[in-house]
VMD Tcl script that builds the backbone (N, CA, C; Angstrom):
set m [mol new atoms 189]
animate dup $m
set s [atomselect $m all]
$s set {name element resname resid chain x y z} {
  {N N UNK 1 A 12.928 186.917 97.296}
  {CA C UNK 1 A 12.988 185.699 96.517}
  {C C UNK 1 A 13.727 185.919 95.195}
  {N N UNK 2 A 13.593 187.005 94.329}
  {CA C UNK 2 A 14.418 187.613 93.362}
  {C C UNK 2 A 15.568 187.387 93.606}
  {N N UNK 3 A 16.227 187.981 94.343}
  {CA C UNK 3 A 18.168 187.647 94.827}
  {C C UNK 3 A 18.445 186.216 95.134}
  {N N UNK 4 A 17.791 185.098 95.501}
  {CA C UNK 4 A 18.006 183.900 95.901}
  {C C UNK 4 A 17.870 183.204 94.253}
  {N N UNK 5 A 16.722 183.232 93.550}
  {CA C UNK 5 A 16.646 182.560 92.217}
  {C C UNK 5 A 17.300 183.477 91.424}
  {N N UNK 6 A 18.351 184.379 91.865}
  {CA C UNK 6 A 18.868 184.979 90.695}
  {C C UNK 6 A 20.658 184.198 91.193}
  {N N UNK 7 A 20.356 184.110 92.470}
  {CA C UNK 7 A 22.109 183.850 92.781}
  {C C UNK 7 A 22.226 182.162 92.587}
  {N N UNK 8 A 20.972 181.754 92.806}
  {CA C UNK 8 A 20.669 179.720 92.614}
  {C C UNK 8 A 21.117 180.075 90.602}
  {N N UNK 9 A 20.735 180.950 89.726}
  {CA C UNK 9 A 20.726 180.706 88.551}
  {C C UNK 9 A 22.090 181.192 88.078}
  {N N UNK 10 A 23.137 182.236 89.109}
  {CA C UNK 10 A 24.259 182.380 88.755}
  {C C UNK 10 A 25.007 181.219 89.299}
  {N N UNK 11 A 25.322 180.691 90.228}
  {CA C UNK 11 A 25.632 179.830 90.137}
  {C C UNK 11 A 26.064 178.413 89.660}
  {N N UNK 12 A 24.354 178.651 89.179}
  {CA C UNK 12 A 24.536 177.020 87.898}
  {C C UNK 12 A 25.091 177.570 86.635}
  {N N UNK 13 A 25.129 178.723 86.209}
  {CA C UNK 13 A 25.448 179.093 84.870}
  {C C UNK 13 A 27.124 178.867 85.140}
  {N N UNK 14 A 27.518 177.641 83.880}
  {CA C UNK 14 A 28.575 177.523 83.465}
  {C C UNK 14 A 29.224 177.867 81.846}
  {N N UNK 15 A 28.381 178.835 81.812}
  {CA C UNK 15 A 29.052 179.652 80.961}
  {C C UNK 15 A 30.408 180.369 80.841}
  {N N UNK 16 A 31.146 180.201 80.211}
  {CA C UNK 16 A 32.566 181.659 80.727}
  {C C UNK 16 A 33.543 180.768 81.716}
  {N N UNK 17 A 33.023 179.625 82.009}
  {CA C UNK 17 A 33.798 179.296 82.998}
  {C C UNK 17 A 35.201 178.008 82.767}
  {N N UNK 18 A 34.855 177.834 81.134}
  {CA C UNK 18 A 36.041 176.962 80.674}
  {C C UNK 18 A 36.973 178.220 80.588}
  {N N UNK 19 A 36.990 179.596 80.244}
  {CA C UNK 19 A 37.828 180.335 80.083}
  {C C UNK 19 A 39.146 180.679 81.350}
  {N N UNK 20 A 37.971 180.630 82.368}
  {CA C UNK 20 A 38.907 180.615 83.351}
  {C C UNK 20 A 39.823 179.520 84.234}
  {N N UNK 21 A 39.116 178.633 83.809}
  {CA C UNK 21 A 39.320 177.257 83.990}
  {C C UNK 21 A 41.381 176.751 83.473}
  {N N UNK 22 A 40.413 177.478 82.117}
  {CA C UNK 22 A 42.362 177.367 81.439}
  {C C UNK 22 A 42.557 178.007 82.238}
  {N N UNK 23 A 42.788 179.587 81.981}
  {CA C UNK 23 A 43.768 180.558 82.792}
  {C C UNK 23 A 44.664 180.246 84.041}
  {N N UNK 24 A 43.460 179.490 84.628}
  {CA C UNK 24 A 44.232 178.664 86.386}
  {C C UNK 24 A 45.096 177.548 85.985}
  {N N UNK 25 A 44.870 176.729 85.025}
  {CA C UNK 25 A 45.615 175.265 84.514}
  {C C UNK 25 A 47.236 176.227 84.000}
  {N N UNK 26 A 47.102 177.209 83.021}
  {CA C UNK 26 A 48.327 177.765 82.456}
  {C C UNK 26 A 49.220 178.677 83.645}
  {N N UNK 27 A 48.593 178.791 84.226}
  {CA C UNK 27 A 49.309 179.675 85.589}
  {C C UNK 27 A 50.024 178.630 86.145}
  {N N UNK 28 A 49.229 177.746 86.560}
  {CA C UNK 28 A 49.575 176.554 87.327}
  {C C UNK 28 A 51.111 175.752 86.611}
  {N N UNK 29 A 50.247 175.830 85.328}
  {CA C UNK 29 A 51.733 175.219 84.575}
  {C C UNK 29 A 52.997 176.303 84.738}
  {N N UNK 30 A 52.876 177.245 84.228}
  {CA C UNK 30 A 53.890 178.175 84.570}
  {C C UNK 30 A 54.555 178.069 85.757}
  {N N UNK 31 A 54.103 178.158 86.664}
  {CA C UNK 31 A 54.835 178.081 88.188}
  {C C UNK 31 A 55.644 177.204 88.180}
  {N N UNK 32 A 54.948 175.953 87.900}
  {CA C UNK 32 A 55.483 174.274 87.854}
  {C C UNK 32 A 57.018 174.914 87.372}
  {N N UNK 33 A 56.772 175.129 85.593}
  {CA C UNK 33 A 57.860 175.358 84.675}
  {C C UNK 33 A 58.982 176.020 85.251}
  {N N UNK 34 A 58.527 177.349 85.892}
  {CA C UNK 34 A 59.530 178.270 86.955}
  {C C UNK 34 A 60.324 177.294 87.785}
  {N N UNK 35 A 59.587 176.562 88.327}
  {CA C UNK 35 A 60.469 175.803 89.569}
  {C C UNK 35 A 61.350 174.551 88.840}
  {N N UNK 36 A 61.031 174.250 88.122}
  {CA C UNK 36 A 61.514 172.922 87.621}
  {C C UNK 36 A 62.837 173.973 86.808}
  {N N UNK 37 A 62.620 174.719 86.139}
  {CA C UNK 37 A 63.548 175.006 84.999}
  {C C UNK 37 A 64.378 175.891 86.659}
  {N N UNK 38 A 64.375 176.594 87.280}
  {CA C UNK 38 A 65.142 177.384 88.260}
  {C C UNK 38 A 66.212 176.356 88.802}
  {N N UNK 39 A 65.423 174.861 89.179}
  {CA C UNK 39 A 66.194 173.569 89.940}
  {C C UNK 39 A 66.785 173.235 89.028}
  {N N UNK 40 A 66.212 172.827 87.887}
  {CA C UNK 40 A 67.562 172.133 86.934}
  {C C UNK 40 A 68.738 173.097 86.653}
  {N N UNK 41 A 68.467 174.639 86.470}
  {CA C UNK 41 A 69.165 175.146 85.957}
  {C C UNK 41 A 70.087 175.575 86.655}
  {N N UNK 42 A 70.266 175.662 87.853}
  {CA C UNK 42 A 71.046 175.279 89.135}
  {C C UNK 42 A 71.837 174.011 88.740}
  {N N UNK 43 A 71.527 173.103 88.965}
  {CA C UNK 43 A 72.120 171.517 88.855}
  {C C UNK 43 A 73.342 171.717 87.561}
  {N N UNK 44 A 72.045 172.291 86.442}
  {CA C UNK 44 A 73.084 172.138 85.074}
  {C C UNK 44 A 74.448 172.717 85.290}
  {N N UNK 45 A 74.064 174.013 85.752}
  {CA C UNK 45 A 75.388 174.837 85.777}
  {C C UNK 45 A 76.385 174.695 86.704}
  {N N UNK 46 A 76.048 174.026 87.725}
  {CA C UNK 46 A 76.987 173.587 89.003}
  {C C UNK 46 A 77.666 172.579 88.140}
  {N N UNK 47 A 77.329 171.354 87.738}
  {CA C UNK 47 A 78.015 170.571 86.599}
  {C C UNK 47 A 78.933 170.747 85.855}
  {N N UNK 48 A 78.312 171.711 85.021}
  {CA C UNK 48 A 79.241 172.424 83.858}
  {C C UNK 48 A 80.174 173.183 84.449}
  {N N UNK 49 A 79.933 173.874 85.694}
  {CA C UNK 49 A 81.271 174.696 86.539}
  {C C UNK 49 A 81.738 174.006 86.734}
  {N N UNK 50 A 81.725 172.593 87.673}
  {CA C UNK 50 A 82.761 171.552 87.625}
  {C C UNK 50 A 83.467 170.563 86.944}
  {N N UNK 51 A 82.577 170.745 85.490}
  {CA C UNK 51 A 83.606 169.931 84.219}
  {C C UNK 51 A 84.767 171.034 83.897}
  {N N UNK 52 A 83.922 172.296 83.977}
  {CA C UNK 52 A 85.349 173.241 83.438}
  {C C UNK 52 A 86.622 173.250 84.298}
  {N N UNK 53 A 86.401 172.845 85.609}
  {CA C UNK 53 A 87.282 173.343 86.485}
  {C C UNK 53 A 87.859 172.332 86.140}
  {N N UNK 54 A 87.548 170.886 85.659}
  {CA C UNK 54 A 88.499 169.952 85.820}
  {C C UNK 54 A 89.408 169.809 84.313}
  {N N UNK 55 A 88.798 170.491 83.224}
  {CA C UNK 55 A 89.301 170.469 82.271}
  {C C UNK 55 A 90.542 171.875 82.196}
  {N N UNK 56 A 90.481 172.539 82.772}
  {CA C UNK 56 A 91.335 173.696 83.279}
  {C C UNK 56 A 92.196 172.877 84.039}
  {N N UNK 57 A 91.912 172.060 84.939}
  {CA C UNK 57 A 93.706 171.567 85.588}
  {C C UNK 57 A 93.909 170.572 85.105}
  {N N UNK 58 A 93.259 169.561 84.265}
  {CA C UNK 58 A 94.015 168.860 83.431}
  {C C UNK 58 A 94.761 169.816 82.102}
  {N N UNK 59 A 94.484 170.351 81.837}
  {CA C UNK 59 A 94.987 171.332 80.494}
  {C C UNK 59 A 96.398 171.902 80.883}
  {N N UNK 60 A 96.191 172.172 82.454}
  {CA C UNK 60 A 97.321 172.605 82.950}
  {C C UNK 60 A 98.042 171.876 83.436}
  {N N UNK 61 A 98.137 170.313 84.092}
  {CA C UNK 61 A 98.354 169.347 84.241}
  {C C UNK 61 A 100.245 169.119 82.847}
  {N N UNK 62 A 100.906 168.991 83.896}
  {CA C UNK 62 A 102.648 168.745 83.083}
  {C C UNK 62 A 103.210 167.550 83.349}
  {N N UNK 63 A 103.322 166.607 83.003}
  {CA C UNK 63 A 104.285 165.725 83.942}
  {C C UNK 63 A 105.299 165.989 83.877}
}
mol reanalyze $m
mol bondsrecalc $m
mol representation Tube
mol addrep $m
């Protein structure tokens, strides 16, 4: 009976447990951040490779 009202009283104890609570929310965010900033930063630079390319043959561009 000891191990049952000791594991019924760990259980309810929500102590300690906002700590980890963040930890999972900031992880979570992180990942998010990883993926979002990896996709845009893809997009951005494909962009910007293709403004340069076009400003390179207009520059070179003679009539």
């Amino acid at each position: 009976m000891n191990f049952k009202r000791y594991s019924t009283k760990f259980l309810k104890d929500e102590q300690g447990a906002e700590l980890a609570e963040y930890a999972v929310a900031v992880a979570l965010l992180v990942a998010v951040a990883l993926v979002v900033y990896k996709t845009l930063g893809n997009a951005i630079n494909d962009q910007n490779s293709g403004t340069g390319a076009k400003v390179t043959s207009a520059s070179s561009f003679t009539p």
